[in-house]
N, C-alpha and C positions, 0 to 999 in steps of 0.2 A: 548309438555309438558315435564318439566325436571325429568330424575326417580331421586327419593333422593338417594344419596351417602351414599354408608358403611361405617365407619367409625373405623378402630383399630385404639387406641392408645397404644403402644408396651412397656413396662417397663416404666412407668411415672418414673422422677425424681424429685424430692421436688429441687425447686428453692435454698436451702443451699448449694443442691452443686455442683451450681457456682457462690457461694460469693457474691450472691446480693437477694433482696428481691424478693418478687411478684411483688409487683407493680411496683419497678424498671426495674423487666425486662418485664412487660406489656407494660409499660409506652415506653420506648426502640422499643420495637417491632413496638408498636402503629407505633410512630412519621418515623421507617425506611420506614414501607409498606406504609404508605401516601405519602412519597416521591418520592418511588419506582411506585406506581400506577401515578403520575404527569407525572414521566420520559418516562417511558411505554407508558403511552396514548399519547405523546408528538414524541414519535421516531415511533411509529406503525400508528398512524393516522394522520400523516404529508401529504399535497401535495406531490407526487411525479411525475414526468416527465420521459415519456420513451422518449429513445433517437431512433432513424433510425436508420440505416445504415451509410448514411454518416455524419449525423450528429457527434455521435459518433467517425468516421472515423475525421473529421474535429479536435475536439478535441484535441485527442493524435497524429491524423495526423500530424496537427502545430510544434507540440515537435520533433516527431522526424525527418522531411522532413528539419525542422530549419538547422538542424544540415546541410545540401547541400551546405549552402553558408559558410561555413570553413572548414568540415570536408577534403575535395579534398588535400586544400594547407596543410594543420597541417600534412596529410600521406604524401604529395609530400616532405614535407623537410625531411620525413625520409625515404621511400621507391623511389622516383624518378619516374622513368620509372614505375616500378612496382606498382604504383599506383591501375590503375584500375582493377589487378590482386586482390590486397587484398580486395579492396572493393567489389567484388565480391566473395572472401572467405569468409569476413564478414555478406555477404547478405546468402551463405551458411549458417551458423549457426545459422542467424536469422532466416532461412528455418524448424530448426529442433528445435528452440525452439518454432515454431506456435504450434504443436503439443504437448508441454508442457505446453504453456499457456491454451489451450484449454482442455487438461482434465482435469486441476488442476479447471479450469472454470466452466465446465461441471459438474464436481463432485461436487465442492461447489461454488455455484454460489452466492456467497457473496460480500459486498464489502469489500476492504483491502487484497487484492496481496498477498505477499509473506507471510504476518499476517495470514493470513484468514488460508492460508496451514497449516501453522505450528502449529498453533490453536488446529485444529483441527485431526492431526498426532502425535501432542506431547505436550509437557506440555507449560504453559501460558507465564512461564519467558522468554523460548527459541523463544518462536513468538514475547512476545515484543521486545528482543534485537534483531529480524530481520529487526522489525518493523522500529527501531530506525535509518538505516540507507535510507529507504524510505524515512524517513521522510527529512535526511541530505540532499538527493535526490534533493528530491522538494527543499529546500530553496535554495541550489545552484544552480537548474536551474533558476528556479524563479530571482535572484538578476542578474545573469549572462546573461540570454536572456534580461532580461531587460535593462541592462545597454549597450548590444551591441550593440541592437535595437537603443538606443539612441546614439549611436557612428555615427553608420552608420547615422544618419539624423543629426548627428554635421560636418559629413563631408559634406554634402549636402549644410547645413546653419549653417555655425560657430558660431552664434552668442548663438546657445543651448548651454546651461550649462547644461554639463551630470549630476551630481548626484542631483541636484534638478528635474529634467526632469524624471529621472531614479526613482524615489520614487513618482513623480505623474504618472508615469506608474505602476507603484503596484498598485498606492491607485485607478488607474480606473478599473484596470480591481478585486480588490476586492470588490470593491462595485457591477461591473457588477454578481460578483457569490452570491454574497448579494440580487441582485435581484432574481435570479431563475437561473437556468442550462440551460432552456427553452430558456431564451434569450440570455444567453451567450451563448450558440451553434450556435445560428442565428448569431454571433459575428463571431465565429470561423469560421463557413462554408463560409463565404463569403473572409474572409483571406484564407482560404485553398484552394478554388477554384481562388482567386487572384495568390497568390503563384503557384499552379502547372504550371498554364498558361505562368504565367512567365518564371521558368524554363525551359519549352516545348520549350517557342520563343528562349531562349537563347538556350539551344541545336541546335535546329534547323539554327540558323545565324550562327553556331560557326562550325558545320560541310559543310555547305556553304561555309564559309573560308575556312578551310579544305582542302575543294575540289580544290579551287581557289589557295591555297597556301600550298602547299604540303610540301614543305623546312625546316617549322618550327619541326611537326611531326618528320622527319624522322632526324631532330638532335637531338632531345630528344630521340631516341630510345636506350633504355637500357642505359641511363646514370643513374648513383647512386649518391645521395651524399655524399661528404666526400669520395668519392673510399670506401663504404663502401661493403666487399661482399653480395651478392645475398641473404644468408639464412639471414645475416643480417639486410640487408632492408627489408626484409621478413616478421621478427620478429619482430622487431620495428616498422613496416609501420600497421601492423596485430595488434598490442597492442593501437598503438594511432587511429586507425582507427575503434575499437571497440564504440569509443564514439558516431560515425557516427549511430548506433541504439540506444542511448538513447532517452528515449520516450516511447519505445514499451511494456515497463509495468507499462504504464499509465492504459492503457482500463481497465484492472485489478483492479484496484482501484476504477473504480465507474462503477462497471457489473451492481448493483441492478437499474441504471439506464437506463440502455439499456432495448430495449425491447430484447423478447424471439427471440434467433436467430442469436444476431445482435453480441455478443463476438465475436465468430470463423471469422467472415467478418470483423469487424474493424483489428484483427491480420492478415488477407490475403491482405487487401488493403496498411496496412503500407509497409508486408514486399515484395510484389510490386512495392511500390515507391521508396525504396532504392534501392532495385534489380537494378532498371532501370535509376534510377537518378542519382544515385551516381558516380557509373562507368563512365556513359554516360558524366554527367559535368567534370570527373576527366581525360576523353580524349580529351574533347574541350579544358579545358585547357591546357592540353599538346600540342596540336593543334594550340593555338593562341600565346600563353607564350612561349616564349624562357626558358629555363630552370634556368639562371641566374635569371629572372624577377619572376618567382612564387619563388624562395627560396629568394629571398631580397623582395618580397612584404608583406604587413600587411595581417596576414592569415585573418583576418577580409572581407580585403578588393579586395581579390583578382579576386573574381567573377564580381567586380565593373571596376577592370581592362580588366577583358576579356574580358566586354561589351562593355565597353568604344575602343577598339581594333576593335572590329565588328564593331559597326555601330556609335561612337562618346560618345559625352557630354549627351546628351538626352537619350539615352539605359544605360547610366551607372547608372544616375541622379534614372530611374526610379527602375532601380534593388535593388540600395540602398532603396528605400522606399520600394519595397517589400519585402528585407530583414528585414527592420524594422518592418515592420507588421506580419510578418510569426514568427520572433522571441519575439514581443510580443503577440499572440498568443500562441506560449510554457509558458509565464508566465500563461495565462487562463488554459492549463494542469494543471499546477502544484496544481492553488487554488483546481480547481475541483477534482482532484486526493487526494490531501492530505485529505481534507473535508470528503471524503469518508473512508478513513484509520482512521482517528482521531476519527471519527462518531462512528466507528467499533469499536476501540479501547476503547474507554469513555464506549459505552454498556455494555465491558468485565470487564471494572473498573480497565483497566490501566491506565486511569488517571482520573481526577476530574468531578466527574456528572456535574458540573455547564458548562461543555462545552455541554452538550444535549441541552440547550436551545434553542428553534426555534424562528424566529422571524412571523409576520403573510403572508410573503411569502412561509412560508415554510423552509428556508434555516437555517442553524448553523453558524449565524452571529459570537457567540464568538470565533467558532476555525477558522473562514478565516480574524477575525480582529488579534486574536494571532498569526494567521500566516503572515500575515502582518507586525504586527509592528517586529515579530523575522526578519524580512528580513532586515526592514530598519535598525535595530539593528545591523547587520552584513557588512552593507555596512558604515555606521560610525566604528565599530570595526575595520573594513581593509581597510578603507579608498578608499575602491572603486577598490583594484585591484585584478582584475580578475586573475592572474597566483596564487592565495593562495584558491582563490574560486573552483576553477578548479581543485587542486589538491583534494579538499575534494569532487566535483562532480564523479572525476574517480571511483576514490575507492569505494564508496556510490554506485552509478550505477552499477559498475560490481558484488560487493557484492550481491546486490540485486538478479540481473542475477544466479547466481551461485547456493543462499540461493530457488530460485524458482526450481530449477533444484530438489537441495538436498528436497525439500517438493513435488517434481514431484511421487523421489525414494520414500519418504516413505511412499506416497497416495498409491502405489501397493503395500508396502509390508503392511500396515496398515489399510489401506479402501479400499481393492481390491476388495469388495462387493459392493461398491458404483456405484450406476446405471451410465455411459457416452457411448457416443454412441464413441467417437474420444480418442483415448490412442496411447501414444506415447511410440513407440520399446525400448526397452533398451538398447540396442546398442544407439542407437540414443540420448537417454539420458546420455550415459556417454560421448560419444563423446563430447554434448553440451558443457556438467559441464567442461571435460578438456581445451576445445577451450577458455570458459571462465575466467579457473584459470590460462591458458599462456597470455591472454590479461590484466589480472591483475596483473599477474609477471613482464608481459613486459613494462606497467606502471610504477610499482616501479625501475626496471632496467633504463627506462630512466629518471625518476625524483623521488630518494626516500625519497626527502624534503618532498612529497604529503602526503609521513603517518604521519608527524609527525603534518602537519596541521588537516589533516583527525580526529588526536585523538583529536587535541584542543574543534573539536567540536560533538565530539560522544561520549565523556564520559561524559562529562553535560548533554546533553540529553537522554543517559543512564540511569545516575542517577536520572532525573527525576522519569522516566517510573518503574526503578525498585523501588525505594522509592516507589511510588504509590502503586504499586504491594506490596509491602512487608510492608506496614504500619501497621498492626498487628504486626507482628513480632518486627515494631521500637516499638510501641505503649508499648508492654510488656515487652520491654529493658527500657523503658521511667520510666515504671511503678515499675520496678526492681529499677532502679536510684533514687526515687522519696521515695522507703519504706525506702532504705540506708540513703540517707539523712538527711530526714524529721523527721526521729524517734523524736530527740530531740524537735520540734515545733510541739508538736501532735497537736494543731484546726488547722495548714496550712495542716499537711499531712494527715488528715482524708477528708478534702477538696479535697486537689488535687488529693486523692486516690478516692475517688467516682467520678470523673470526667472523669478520663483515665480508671474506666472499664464500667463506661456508654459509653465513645467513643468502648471499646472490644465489649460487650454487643452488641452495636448496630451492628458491623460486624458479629460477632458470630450469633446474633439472624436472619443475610440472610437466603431466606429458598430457597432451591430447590426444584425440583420436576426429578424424575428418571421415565420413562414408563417403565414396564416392560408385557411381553405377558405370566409372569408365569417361569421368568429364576430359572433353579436349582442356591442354595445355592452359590456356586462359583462361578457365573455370578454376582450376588447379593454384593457378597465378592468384587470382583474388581470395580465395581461401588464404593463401597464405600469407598476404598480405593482410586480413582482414586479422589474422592472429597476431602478425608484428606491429596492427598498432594498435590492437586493442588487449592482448594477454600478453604475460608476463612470460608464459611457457617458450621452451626453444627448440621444444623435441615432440613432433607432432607424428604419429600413428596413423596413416592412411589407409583405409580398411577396405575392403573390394571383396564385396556378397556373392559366391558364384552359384546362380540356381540350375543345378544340370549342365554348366557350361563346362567345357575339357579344362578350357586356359583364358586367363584375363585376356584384355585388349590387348593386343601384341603393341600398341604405341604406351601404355598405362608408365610402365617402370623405365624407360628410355626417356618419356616426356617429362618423371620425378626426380630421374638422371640430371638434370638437365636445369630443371629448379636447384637441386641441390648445391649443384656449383653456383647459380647465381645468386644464393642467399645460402652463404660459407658457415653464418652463427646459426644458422637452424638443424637440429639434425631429422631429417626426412628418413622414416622406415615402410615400408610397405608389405602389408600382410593380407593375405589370402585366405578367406574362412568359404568353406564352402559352406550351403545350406541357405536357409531364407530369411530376409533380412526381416526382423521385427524386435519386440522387448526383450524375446529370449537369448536371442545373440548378441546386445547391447548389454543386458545383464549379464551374459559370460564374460563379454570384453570388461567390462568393470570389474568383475572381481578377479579376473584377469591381469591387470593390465593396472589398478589399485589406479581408476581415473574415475571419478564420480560423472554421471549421467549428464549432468552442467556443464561438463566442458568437452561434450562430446558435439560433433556438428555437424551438417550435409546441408543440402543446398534443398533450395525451396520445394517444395515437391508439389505434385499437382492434384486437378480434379479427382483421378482415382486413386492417388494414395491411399492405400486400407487402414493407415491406424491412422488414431488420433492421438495429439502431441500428448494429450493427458499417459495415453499409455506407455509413452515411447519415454518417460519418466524425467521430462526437462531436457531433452535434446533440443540446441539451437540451431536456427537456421541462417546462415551467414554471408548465401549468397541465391 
């Protein structure tokens, strides 16, 4: 049985002054929290599917293993010999960013990567424009695996027409994330387990050659191209061969799907498969290829040559198909990846609620058909060529990479209370972050056309995100516009004027809710300040857990007193729930209280806090 709640209400304010009546801003409140209570029940009581081990592993697997069948030739034209040197420096780095993946993981085990971090370490704008470039991410792998995948099976059977073949590759494997994650994993795993096998037999035939034909090997040994010096191919071979891990902050992006456990293992098993693949294919080729033959072949197609060199027609014929399968499979990363950031993002109300809606599988039909049609959108915009796609891939990806690093640093300097069992040295971390920002130097050095397409398309989408985010601030410049004006037409502008502060109203009137266990006055302070300059909300719910206690802090409501008058536009409420603080009285407060889980908040908690954030259902912590 529920004990009834205490109730202060701290300095009322008469409705005059904020420039609308009572019942208008009844009225306002009513129609938000009806809507807010829709969204909420709609994203908290959805189906969800936990993923395995390999499941999950299949997945982001596809994304980034994809990369095997070109990554090799794209470093051989610029590093040569020293190929499977860098790819093994590269697999280093991805050695030391598992450790940053996993405690940024462990810590907040959310879904939305590099968002999620940032979120939750700093303010909301600075996570969306992280965000933004995840998002570049996916569309350009997405457009690019899929249209390569169809390359590779045009060379097979000429008679496919790539870019109509390339856009019913979107449109299957978005309707397969339409169905459920459940089944598009069973999709994945069975390409990923296609795919390794593949690879395995090719390495395997290719150092049989090898062994048989030693001549080829030992003329490629230490040749460069271009007589380029050593540090040179070094650097260059290091920077484009960085792509060779894209993928690996996929997992990241849809943790809340994974079962418990299974993050730290999908990032072990990827960076496994490069470790050992990548090298491995990038010495068979050396191995089979004359040195002239991989730097004149289609880097697309160059593993289709190798095959073809081993054993014929037949081992090339089928490579090419599991190229094509393995790289569309990285288009299923991407839906499922983004879905999960979008998902996150729409919660925080960085962009439009109308993208929460679920369909009765469970799934968010509208952001994997938005994301959809943006793809097929891009591949008419550029006509389908991949060297403009590719530059905005680089940048996008390593960004991402770097942007995870820098929210690694400030999870320790920020949330270093935060319970993880796996934290990554700091040595280690800066090391990452620098290896990063020379692989994204060494990008621009060898093509710095990339950024200028990279902005074509991250300032649109920028500006989406921050418009979102800042539509108060447009709303009341709107609203400033509209007094200037309109003066002279007073019935237009007394209309238009009660309509743009019913849209304020309706922001303004968001409610929060802050836990506190009794913090002194400037605990209190920065809470509340942490809301004025990062939400929109003006009416924040102070909630006070009493376990067996008769009465709150005797200073609690006197010290809220006290704020209330110093911050006159906020209204401060404080409520008294007895019982024990966990998911069950956060989930009454929300359905209570019609404030989703996300904009709920308490201060950092420590060593023995009993739950973990996963359970406490996206509660942030803000101070």
């Amino acid at each position: 049985m529920r004990t009834p709640d205490k109730k202060y209400t701290l300095s009322p304010k008469s409705s005059t002054d904020r420039g609308v009546t009572f019942k208008q801003q009844t009225t306002a409140r009513s129609q938000f929290r009806a809507n807010d209570k829709r969204m909420v029940s709609q994203t908290l009581h959805k189906p969800r599917v936990r993923l395995n081990s390999l499941e999950a592993t299949a997945i982001c697997g596809n994304d980034i293993t994809s990369s095997c069948v070109y990554v090799s030739a794209i470093t051989a034209s610029y590093a040569g010999a020293y190929t499977p040197i860098v790819l093994l420096l590269v697999a280093a780095v991805l050695y030391l960013y598992r450790k940053i993946y996993a405690e940024v993981g462990e810590a907040l085990p959310l879904n939305g990567g590099a968002y999620n971090c940032l979120l939750n370490t700093t303010t909301k704008s600075k996570a969306s424009v992280a965000a933004c470039f995840t998002i570049l991410s996916y569309i350009a792998t997405a457009v690019i695996s899929a249209k390569v995948s169809v390359e590779y099976l045009h060379a097979v059977f000429p008679s496919i027409e790539v870019i109509p073949v390339t856009i019913a590759v979107l449109a299957v494997f978005a309707m397969l994330t339409i169905i459920g994650i459940g089944e598009s994993a069973r999709v994945a795993t069975c390409i990923f387990i296609t795919h390794l096998t593949a690879l395995v037999l090719l390495c395997l035939g290719g150092l049989y050659f090898i062994i048989n034909n030693p001549e080829i090997i030992t003329a490629n040994f230490w040749q460069v191209p271009d007589g380029r010096m050593p540090w040179e191919a070094l650097f260059m071979g290091f920077a484009v061969a960085m792509l060779g891990v894209s993928g690996f902050e996929s997992s990241a992006n849809f943790i809340e799907e994974q079962k418990p456990g299974v993050f730290p293992k999908t990032l072990r098993n990827m960076w496994l498969a490069v470790t050992i693949l990548n090298p491995l294919i990038a010495t068979v080729a050396l191995g089979v290829l004359t040195m002239p033959s991989i730097l004149g072949s289609s880097k697309e197609a160059m593993l289709v040559e190798v095959a073809r060199n081993i054993g014929g027609n037949v081992p090339a014929m089928l490579l090419a198909i599991d190229a094509a399968l393995v790289l569309s499979g990285a288009v299923l990363a991407s839906f499922v990846g983004v879905t999960g950031l979008v998902t996150r993002m729409t919660l925080d109300r960085c962009l439009p609620q109308a993208l929460l809606t679920v369909n009765v599988r469970g799934t968010n039909h509208r952001i994997i058909l938005m994301f959809f049609f943006l793809c097929v959108s891009i591949i008419f915009i550029t006509g389908g060529k991949t060297t403009i796609l590719a530059g905005v891939y680089t940048i996008s990806f390593l960004s991402v990479m770097a942007i995870f690093a820098l929210g690694n640093i400030l999870l320790k300097v920020r949330r270093g209370r935060l319970p993880r069992k796996i934290r990554a040295s700091w040595i280690a971390t800066f090391i990452a972050l620098a290896m990063v920002a020379i692989g994204l130097a060494g990008n621009l050095y060898v093509e710095i056309q990339n950024l200028k397409y990279f902005l074509y398309y991250f300032v649109p989408t920028a500006s989406i995100v921050l418009i979102t985010l800042y539509r108060q601030h447009i709303m009341q410049f709107i609203l400033f516009v509209v007094d200037e004006i309109m003066t002279s037409l007073e019935l237009s502008h007394r209309r238009m004027r009660r309509r743009v502060q019913r849209w304020i109203e309706r922001l303004r009137s968001t409610g929060l809710i802050f836990f506190t266990k009794g913090d002194d006055v400037a605990s209190l302070n920065r809470a509340i300040l942490y809301v004025q300059e990062n939400e929109v909300a003006k009416r924040i719910t102070v909630v006070h857990v009493l376990d067996g206690t008769a009465e709150p802090p005797p200073r609690l409501a006197s010290d809220l007193r006290l704020l209330d008058e110093i911050y006159p536009d906020i209204e401060i409420t404080l409520v008294v729930r007895k019982g024990k603080f966990g998911p069950g009285i956060i989930a009454e407060l929300s359905e209570e209280f019609g404030i989703p889980t996300n904009y709920m908040f308490l201060g950092t908690p420590g060593d023995r806090f009993p739950h973990s954030l996963s359970d406490l259902g996206g509660v942030r912590f803000i101070i």
